[in-house]
Each structure stands twice: as structure tokens, then as C-alpha cells.
N, C-alpha and C positions, 0 to 999 in steps of 0.2 A: 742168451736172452730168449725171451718167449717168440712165437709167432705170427701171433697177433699182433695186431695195433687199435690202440682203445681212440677215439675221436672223442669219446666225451665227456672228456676231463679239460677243455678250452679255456679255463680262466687260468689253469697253470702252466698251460704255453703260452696265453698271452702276459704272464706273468715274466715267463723268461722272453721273449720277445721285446717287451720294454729294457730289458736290460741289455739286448745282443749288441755286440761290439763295444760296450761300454770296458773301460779299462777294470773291471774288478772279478772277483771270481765270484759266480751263483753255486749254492751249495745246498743242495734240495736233501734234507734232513724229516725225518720219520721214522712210527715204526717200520718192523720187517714188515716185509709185504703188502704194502699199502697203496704201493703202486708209482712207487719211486723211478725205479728201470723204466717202466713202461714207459712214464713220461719222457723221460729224458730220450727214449727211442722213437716217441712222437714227435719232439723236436726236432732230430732228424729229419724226419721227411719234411717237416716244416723248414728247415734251411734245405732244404732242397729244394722245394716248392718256391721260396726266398730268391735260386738262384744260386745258391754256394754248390761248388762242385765236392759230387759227394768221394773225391778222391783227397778234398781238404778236412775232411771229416773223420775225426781219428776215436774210435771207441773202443772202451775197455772194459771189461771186467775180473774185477780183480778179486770174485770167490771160485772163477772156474778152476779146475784141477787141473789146468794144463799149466799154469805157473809152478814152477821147481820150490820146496823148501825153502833153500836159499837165494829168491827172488827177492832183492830189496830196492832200497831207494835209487840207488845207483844204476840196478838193472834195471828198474821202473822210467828211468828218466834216458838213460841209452837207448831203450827201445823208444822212447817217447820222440826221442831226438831224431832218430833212423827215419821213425813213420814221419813227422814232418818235414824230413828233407826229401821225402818222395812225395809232397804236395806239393800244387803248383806255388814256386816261389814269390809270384808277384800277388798271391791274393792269403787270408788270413789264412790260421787254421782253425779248426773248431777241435778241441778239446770234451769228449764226454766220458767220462771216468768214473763208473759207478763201485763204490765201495772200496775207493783207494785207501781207507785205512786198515784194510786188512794187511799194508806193507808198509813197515817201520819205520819210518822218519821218513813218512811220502809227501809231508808237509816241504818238507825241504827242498825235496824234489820238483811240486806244483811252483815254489817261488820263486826257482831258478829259471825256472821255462818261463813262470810269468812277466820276471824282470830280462826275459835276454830274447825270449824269442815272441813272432808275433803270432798271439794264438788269442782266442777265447777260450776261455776254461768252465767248463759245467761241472759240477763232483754231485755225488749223492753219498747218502749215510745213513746208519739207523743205531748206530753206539755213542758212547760217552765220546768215543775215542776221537770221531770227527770233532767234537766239540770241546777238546779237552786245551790247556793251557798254553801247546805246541804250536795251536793256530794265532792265538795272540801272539806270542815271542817273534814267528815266520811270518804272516798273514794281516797283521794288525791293518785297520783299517782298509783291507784287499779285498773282503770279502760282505757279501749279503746271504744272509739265510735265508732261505724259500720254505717254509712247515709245508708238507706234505699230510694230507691228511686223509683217515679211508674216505668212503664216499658219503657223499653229502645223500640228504632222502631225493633229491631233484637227481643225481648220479645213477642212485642207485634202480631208481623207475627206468630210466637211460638204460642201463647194463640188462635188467629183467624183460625189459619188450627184446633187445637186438640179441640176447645170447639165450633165452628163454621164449621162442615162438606160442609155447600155447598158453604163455601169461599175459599175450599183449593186449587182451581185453581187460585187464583184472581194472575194478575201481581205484582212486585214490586210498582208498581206507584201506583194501583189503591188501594194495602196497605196503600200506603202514604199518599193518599189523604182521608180515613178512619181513618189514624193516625191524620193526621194535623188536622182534624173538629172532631175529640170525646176523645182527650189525650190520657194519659195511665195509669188510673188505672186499677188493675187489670180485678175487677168486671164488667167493662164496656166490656173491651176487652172478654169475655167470654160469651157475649150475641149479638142480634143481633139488639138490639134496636134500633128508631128513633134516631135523634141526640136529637129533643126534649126531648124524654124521658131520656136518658141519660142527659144531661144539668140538668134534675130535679133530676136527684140521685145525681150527682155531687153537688146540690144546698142544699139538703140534711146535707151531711158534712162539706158544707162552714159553714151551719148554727148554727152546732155542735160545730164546731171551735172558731167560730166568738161569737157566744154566752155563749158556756158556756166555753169553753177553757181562753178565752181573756174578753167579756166583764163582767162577773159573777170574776172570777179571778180576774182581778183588780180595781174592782167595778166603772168601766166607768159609770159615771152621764148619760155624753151626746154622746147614742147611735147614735142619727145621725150624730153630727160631725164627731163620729168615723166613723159613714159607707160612710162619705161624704169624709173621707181622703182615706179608701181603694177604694173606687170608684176612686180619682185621682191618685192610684197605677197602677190600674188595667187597668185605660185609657191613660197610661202615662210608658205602659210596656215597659224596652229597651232604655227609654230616660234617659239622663240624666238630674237628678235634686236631690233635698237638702230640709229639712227640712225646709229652709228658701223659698225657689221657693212653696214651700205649703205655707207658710203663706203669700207670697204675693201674690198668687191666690185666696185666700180666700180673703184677706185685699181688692182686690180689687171688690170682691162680695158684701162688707160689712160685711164681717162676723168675726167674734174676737175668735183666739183660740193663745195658747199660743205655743211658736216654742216648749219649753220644753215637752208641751203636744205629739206636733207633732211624734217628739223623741220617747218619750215612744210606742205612737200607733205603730211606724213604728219596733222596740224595740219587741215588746208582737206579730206582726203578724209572725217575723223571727222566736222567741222561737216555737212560734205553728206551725212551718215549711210549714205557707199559702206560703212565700214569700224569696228570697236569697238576699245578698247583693253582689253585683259585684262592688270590690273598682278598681280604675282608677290607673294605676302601670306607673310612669317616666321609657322608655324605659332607656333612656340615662343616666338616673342619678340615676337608678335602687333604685326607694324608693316606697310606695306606699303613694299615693297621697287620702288626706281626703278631698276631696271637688269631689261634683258633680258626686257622685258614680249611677250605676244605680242598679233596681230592675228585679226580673226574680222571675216569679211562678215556685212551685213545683208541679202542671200541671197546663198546660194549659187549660184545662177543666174548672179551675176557672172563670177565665176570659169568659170564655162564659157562666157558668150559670149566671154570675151577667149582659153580654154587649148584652149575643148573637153570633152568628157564624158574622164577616164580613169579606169580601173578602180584605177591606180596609186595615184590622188589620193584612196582612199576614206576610208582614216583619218582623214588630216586635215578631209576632210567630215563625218565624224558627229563631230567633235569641234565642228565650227563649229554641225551640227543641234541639240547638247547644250546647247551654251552660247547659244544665240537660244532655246531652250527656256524655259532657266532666265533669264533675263531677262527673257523674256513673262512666267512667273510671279511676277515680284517679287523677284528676287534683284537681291542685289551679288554678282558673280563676281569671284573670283581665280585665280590659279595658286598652289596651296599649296609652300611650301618646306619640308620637315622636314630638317637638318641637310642630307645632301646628295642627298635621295630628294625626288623631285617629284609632288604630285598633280594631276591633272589640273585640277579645279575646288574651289576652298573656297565655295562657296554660301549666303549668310547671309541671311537677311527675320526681324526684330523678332529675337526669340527664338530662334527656328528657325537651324540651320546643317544641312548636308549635306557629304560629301565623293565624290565621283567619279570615277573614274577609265574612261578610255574606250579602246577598243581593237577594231580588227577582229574579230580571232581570241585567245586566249589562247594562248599560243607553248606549246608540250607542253612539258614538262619543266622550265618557266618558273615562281617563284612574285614575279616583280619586283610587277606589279600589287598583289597581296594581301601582298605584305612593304610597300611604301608607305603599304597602308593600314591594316594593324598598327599602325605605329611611330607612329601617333598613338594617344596615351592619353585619351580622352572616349567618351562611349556617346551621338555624334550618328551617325544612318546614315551607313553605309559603301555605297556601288555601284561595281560595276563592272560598264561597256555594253556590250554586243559587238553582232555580228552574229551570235555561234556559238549556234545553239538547245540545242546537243547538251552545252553545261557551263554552262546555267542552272539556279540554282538557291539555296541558301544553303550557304555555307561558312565556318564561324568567326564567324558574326554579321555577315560581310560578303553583301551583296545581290547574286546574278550573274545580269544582265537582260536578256535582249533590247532591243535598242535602239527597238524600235517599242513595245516594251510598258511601257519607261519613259516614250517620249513621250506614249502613250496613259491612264497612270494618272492616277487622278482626285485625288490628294496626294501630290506628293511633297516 
């Protein structure tokens, strides 16, 4: 594990905090390096600080190279068994086990400990494989997923003053615009690198993902059609379109893949958390709507190692920023339908909803934005995001926000 210790990622240990000691397993799920381990190495010292003696504190990682080929479940749970019979026996153990499904039937393994010995159990993950059918069968109803996600723009100002000394005067804006062209993984944000150079670390773990996560995994034949459909993801961020809208893109290239195929590709990129689905929600007839959903990365940073930075591509960027925004917060996102007018995001947690709409600029003479967000009758807030400073403000009860100062607000 790294060296560091990040502090300021606090709504995701107070996240696992609410859950500590409760009888079920927390299972912090994301892409690679988004800052999964870390967390869960912050809790540590948070149960330390807690009080838990850190000889009850049992951590693993299970991509080091010091495990043998044939380490498996069985050796996974001997060892597990060894280490908590040398904590103290009158108080729990704490379990933090990053990347247990690198070892084959480790579900099995986590169950038997769960149901025999007295532990708290933390896993982390960033494949299919944590999420895959073996946790229902072993784990049904055992466990809570935790999204992990990179850093939010309020994180990533955090990471740039304390790992970056001579940005700590920088304005908001000029944050922003360091946000919007280099994402927010962690590791980026803690250096001072070119965009180039960052693009190629980022390019890095697409390759990880993309290769051994998804094409080694489900033994994809044909690498290219496959990187020929994530390329029409990745240029096609924000849009809406359908399994079928790829195969008539291709059909009209000449090129022959099957919609089923399509399916699965688009299927194995969401498990390896490259990519989200954002399903399309009937305002009025409150259903959600399976056709013509769109897609959103889990950074944006992807999208630039494979297209490049362009200035072209910025809307569709702060619509991907809005929506990993509002996700980090607790939302269920949609795309709202009101008859034949679309809003950007339908945003619901418990009680709470929100509606959004997002846009570069506000087109002069244009009231399409604020006519969509009219034609909804309810008095839940109305935004619209821009980039334009010069028509923020309130109009008709609807919110018009800078897109840094919505991602910066402390409730939305």
C-alpha cells in the first residue's frame, strides 16, 4: 500500500463509520485507482483513533506478488483464521481486504469467517468479478456497496493546495479549468504534471482495464471491434443512443457485429466501472424508460487518453462532471422525459429530488433550457449549469449557476 494517508476524502469514512460493527459486510467498489485502498487505509487509523487495537486489525492485499500461484480460498481463509487468532480474543476483529477477488472462490471464504468468527469485514474491488452472481448465491443480503468514486471538484481543490504548494493561491476558476482538462483521479491531482503526461498515466489503467479486466476475462476474439465500440462510447459521451444505433453505425461502415455482442461489450465496460448508465425516467408517467439511455465515464480523464483534450467536446464534459457529482452525493440519476422536452438530470436521494439542466453557454435568444424546466409542475429546484458567469443568477424560480459553484455548494 502506498505511504501516504489522504484526510480528505471524510464523507467516505464517515460513510463506513456508520456502518462499523454492524453485522454485514461493506464492499467499496470502483474503478482502478480511484482511491479505494487508500480509503480503506484511512479507516484504519480511524479505528484506531476509535480505540480498536491495531493488533485487531487484519489487512490484506491480495494483488501483492508475495502470494504463491496457488494461493486460494482455502489458503486465503487459514491465513485469515491464524491472523485472528493472534488478536486479542475478547474484542472484534476488523477485517480490511483489498482486492479479494483476485482469489477464486474468496466469496466463500469471507462467509465462513462472516458466519463463524467475530470479525467486521471491509473488501474493496474494481471488476466484474466482486459483483458477479457468486456474491448472491454466498453473501445475499450480507452485504452494502460503498461506489467509490475519483474526486469530486471540492477533493480535488483539497489534493492541489496540500500535495501542490505553489497552486495554493490558484482562484476557483482557474481550479476548474485544471479540473475540466486532467479529471480526478487521485494520483493526477497530487502532481504537477503536463496534461500530456497525465493522459498517458490515465492511458495506463484504461489499458489494465480494458485488457485484462474485460478483454482476457471474457475472452473477446475481436479486440478491435471491441475498442472500435468503446471508441463510439467515448465519442458519443452524453448522447443518447442504444445498442442498436452501434449496430447501425457500423452496418453502415460495412462492418458485421452482432447487437448481442454490442450488449455484452457495453455490459463488461459498466462492471469494470470504465463507464455508468444513465436510464431516461417518464417525468409524467414516473416509469423508467429502456430505450435510448445515455453513457457517462467514471473520469473523464478516459476520454482524453483515447480522443485527446478538445475544446469541442466541452459540453458533453460538464455534463459527465454533473452527473459523477451528483452520484458522489447520493443520488439516483436519470434523464428526464416530459412529453417531448428532455432534462438533463432527474436527481432523487430519500425525499429529496432536483432537476438540471446543463449547458455551456445559454444560446441568446434561446429559452429551450428554461421552457423544459417550466413544463414540469412541482416546486423541487430547478438548475441550470453553465459556464457563462455573465447570466447567473435566478430567473422564475429556476437556479442559473456556474458550474464550479454548483460543484462547490455545500447542499445541493
Amino acid at each position: 500500500m502506498e505511504e501516504y494517508v489522504d484526510f480528505f476524502r471524510s464523507k467516505f469514512i464517515e460513510r463506513l463509520k456508520s456502518y462499523k460493527d454492524e453485522k454485514i459486510i461493506k464492499i467499496l467498489c470502483g474503478v482502478r485507482r480511484c482511491g479505494k485502498s487508500t480509503v480503506l487505509k484511512n479507516y484504519k487509523s480511524e479505528l484506531i483513533s476509535l480505540g480498536v487495537k491495531e493488533t485487531n486489525i487484519i489487512e490484506r492485499l491480495y494483488t501483492e506478488m508475495e502470494y504463491p500461484d496457488d494461493f486460494d480460498s482455502k489458503s486465503m481463509h487459514q491465513d485469515l483464521i491464524s491472523a485472528i487468532a493472534k488478536s486479542d480474543q475478547n474484542s472484534k476483529a476488523y477485517l480490511l481486504l483489498d482486492e479479494p477477488q483476485e482469489i477464486d472462490n474468496w466469496e466463500k471464504c469471507v462467509n465462513s469467517l462472516f458466519e463463524k468468527s467475530n470479525v467486521d469485514i471491509y473488501i474493496t474491488g474494481s471488476n466484474s468479478k466482486l459483483l458477479s452472481s457468486e456474491i448472491s448465491t454466498y453473501l445475499t443480503g450480507r452485504f452494502v456497496l460503498i461506489p467509490i468514486y475519483t474526486l469530486s471538484f471540492e477533493e480535488f481543490i483539497e489534493f492541489k493546495k496540500n500535495y501542490v504548494p505553489s497552486l495554493q493561491n490558484l482562484s476557483s476558476s482557474d481550479f476548474f479549468d485544471l479540473y475540466l482538462k486532467s479529471g480526478g483521479f487521485p494520483f493526477v491531482a497530487k502532481t504537477n504534471h503536463t496534461q500530456e503526461e497525465n493522459y498517458s498515466i490515465v492511458d495506463g489503467i484504461y489499458a489494465t482495464v480494458v485488457t485484462r479486466d474485460i478483454s482476457k476475462r471474457h475472452n473477446i476474439s475481436n479486440i478491435e471491434m471491441f475498442n472500435r465500440v468503446v471508441r463510439f462510447v467515448l465519442e458519443n459521451l452524453g448522447k443518447n443512443f442504444s445498442a442498436k444505433t452501434i449496430f447501425d453505425f457500423f452496418k453502415s461502415q460495412q462492418r458485421s457485429i452482432a447487437i448481442e455482442t454490442i450488449y455484452n461489450y457495453l455490459s463488461w465496460l459498466e462492471e469494470a466501472f470504465i463507464i455508468y448508465r444513465c436510464n431516461r425516467y417518464d417525468i409524467q408517467g414516473k416509469e423508467i424508460l429502456k430505450t435510448q439511455e445515455k453513457y457517462y465515464l467514471s473520469d473523464i480523464s478516459f476520454r482524453y487518453s483515447q480522443l485527446g483534450y478538445s475544446p469541442k467536446a466541452v459540453a458533453s464534459i460538464l455534463e459527465n462532471l454533473v452527473y459523477l457529482e451528483l452520484r458522489g452525493r447520493g443520488y439516483n440519476v436519470s434523464i428526464g422525459k416530459i412529453g417531448d422536452k428532455e432534462i438533463d438530470f432527474v436527481a432523487t436521494r430519500l425525499e429529496k429530488k432536483i432537476y438540471v439542466q446543463v449547458c455551456r453557454n445559454i444560446p441568446e435568444n434561446s429559452n429551450r433550457e428554461f421552457e423544459n424546466l417550466k413544463a414540469i409542475n412541482d416546486n423541487f429546484p430547478k438548475y441550470i449549469v453553465t459556464m457563462d458567469s455573465s447570466v447567473c443568477g435566478n430567473e422564475e424560480g429556476i437556479c442559473i449557476i456556474h458550474i464550479k459553484d454548483f460543484l462547490l455548494q455545500k447542499d445541493i
